[in-house]
C-alpha positions, 0 to 999 in steps of 0.5 A, spaced: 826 214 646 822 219 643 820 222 650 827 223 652 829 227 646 823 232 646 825 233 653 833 234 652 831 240 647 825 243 650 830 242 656 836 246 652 831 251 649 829 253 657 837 254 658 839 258 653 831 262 654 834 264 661 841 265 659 838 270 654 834 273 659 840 274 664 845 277 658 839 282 657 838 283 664 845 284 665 846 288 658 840 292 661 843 293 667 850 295 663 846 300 660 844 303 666 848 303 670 853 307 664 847 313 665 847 312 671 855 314 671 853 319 665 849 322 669 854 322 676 860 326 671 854 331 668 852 333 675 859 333 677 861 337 671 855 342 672 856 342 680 864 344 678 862 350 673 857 352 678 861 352 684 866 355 679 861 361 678 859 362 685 867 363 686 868 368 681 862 371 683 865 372 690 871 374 689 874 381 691 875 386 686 883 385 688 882 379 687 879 379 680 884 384 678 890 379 680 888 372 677 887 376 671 894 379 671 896 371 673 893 369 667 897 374 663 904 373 666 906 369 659 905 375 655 905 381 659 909 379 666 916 381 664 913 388 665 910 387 672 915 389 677 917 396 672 909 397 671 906 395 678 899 394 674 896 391 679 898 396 685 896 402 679 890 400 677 887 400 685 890 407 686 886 409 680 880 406 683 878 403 677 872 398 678 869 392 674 862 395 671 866 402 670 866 406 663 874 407 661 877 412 656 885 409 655 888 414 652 893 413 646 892 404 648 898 402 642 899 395 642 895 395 647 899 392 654 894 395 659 888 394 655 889 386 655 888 387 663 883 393 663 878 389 658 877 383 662 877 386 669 872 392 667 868 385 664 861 385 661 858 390 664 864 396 663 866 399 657 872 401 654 874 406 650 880 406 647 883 413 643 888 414 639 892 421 638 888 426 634 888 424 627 891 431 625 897 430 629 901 425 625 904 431 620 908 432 626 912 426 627 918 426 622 917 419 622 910 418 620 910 416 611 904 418 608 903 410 609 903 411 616 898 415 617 893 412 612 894 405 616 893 410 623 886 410 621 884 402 621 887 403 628 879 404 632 878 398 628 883 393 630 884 394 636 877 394 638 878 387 635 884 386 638 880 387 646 874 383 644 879 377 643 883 378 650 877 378 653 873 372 651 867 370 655 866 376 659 868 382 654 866 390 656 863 393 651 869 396 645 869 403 643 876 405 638 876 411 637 880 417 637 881 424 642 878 429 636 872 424 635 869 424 641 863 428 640 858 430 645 855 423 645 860 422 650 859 427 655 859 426 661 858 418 660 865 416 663 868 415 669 875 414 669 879 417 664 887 414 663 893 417 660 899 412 661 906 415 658 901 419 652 902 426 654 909 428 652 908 429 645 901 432 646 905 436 651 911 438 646 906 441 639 902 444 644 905 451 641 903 447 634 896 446 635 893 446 642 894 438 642 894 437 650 889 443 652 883 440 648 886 433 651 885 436 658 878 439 656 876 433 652 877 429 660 873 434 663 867 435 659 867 427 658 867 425 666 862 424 670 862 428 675 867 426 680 869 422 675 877 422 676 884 422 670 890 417 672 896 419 670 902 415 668 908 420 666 916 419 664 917 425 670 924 429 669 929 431 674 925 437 679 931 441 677 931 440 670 928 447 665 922 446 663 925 448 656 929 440 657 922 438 660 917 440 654 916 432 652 920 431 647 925 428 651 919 423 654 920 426 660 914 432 664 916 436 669 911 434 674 909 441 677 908 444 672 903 439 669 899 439 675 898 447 675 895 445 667 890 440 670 889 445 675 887 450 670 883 445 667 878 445 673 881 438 677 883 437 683 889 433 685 886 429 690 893 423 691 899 421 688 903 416 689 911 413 688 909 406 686 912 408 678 918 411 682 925 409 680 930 413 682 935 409 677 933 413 672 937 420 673 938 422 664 944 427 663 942 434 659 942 429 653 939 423 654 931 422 651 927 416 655 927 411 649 934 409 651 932 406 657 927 399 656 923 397 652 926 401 647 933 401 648 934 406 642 941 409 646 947 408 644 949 401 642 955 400 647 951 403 653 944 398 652 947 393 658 948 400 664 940 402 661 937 395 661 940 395 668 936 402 670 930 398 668 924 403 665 923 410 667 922 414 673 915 415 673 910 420 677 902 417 677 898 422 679 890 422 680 885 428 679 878 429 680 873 433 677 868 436 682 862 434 684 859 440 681 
């Protein structure tokens, strides 16, 4: 009876012993084959980030400037079909890796598409007007002019934060304070809707003659200005067209480049807009996005869109 007993026990100790060894084995093979998964989505992951490098390493200059401008359509897209900035920036042959001076950036609209297409390996610089030209403005406070100075600062922060993960090197400065550190270290050089109020205190002070100078002496050479200006009507005085209004006769800008040492070596139609036909008495900032005019006119401006545009490309020799 006793016999019997002992050999129920030690048969059930032999039952739970193999079922203890199937559930480790079981639990061990769980455990495996978890990692084993881990691993799978680790690989995966990294395959996707590299297949995702070696994409992006393979995409086309166009291509970068493209998704870049996609990825800020949220913020900036309602300007593409009046500003044409993938279209601008090819005709300016503006290159990842280049150093680019951005004249007078502001909130800084091209500078958002400009920082992560030049990438870690460019550098942009933004410059403000001269600080003494500030006096000028009837609008500008003393308060104004105080904040102006923090400007270099918040904009270069600003451009760091757009460009996250691939960010050109950041310079804020201003056109009187490019020192000859500067010179010949740049290879493009732009001033997008920034040289009529340059241009209209130029009898005050030579605002728009040290800005061309300071182009030139920056450049490498062969180095190249985009320009981007509110173009008058050809037939307009060049007393209408002397910048106060937004708008630059376009030849005769291009003779003060000329006399500058550039050559205009391309311009293009691509910032056209033929809408925009100003009376003797209207200013550009009518028109959009200002829409400072006449409140009962703001639908027939809206519909002109933004102004009527020249966008020339000049070039400093060789030698």
């Amino acid at each position: 009876m006793f016999g019997k007993k002992k050999f129920a026990i030690l048969s059930f100790v032999s039952v739970a012993v193999c079922l203890l060894a199937a559930c480790s084995k079981s639990s061990q093979d769980s455990t495996d084959q978890a990692a084993s998964s881990a691993a799978v989505v680790h690989a995966s992951g990294a395959e996707l980030k590299q297949q995702e490098q070696l994409k992006l390493k393979a995409e086309t200059d166009s291509q970068r400037l493209a998704r870049i401008l996609e990825q800020n359509k949220a913020s900036l897209g309602d300007r593409y079909g009046a500003r044409h900035p993938q279209q601008t920036i090819e005709f300016f042959n503006i290159k990842p890796g280049m150093t680019v001076v951005e004249a007078l950036p502001g909130a800084g609209w091209y500078s958002q598409i400009l920082a992560p297409y030049l990438g870690s390996k460019g550098k942009l610089i933004g410059a403000d007007y001269s600080a003494d030209i500030w006096q000028h403005f009837s609008w500008a406070s003393e308060n104004f002019i105080e904040k102006r100075k923090s400007w270099p600062q918040t904009w270069s922060a600003d451009v760091r934060s757009w460009s996250e993960g691939d960010a050109p090197q950041v310079v804020g400065t201003n056109l009187g304070a490019m020192g000859p550190y500067y010179d010949g270290q740049v290879d493009v050089v732009l001033f997008i809707r920034a040289l009529h109020n340059m241009y209209r205190l130029q009898a005050q002070q030579p605002f728009y003659s040290d800005a061309l100078a300071l182009s030139f002496r920056v450049l490498k050479p062969g180095g190249v200005v985009g320009v981007v200006q509110h173009q008058a009507p050809d037939n307009y005085s060049l007393e209408w067209a002397d910048g106060s209004r937004g708008y630059l006769n376009k030849a005769a800008l291009i003779e003060s480049f000329e006399k500058a040492g550039f050559a205009l070596v391309a311009q293009s139609d691509v910032n056209e807009n033929p809408k925009d036909q100003p009376s003797m008495d209207d200013f550009v900032w009518r028109l959009p996005p200002s829409l400072r005019g006449d409140e009962a006119n703001k639908a027939a401006y809206q519909a002109i869109g933004e102004s009527n545009r020249m966008t020339l490309l000049f070039k400093k020799p060789e030698r």
